[in-house]
Each structure stands twice: as structure tokens, then as C-alpha cells.
C-alpha positions in Angstrom: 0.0 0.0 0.0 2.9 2.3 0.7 4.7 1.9 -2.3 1.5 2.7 -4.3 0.9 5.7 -2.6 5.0 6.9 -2.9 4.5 5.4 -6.8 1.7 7.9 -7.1 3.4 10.9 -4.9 5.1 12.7 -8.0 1.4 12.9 -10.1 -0.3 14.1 -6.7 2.3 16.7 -6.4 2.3 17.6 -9.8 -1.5 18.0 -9.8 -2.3 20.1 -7.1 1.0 23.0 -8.1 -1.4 22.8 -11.8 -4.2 23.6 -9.1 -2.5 26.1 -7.1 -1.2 28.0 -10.5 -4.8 27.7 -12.1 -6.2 29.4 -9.1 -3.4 32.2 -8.9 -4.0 32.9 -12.8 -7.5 33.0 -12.2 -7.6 35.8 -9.8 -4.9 37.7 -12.0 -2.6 40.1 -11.1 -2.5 43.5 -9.5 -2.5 45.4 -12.5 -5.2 43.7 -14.3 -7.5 43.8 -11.4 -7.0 48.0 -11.6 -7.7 48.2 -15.1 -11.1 46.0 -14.4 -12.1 48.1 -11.9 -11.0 51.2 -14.7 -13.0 50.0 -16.8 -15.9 49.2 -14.9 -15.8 52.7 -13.6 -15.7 54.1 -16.9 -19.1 51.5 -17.7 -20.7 53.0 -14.5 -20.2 56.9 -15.5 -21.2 56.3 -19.1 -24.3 54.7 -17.8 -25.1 57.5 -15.7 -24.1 60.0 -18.7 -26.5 58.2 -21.2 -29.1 58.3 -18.4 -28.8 62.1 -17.6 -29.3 62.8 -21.4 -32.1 61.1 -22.2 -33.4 63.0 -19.2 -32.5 65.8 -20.9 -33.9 65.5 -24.2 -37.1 64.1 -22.6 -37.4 67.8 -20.9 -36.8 69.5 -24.5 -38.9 67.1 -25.9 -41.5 67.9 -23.3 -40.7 71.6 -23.5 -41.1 71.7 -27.5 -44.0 69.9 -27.1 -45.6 72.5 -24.9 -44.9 75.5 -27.3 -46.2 73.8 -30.4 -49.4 73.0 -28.3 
């Protein structure tokens, strides 16, 4: 039984540093977790943008519709 487990030692090991790497990768490094949050800030205020000005042109739409009625 021990010289199974020793015989299968070097794939175990091998295995879980692929795991350890995959999960490192995964969460990326400092730099591209900044320029995810970058970008998601830039989503967020272009969001709010495109949401003020369809506020706005539904007030001059409002406002055009009261002077030609």
C-alpha cells in the first residue's frame, strides 16, 4: 500500500501545483485587477451619462411639445 501511494506521490504533487497555478491565474494580477475596476468605472459613468441625457432630451422634448401645443 505504501509503495502505491509513494509510486503515485510525484502525479499528486504535480496536480495540485497545476491547481494552485490555475487558481493564482485565475484571480490575475495587480495590474489587471486595476484596469477592471478602470473599466468598470468608466461603464458605470457612461451609464449615468447616457441616463442624464435622455433625461435631458425628454425635458426639450416635453418643452417643444408644450410651445407647439
Amino acid at each position: 500500500m505504501l509503495s502505491i501511494f509513494l509510486n503515485l506521490l510525484p502525479i499528486l504533487l504535480l496536480v495540485g501545483v497545476w491547481i494552485v497555478f490555475a487558481i493564482i491565474l485565475r484571480k490575475g494580477s495587480p495590474v489587471q485587477r486595476k484596469a477592471i475596476a478602470t473599466q468598470d468605472e468608466a461603464l458605470e459613468e457612461a451609464r449615468r451619462t447616457r441616463i442624464a441625457v435622455e433625461r435631458i432630451a425628454e425635458l426639450l422634448e416635453a418643452r417643444q411639445a408644450e410651445r407647439v401645443g
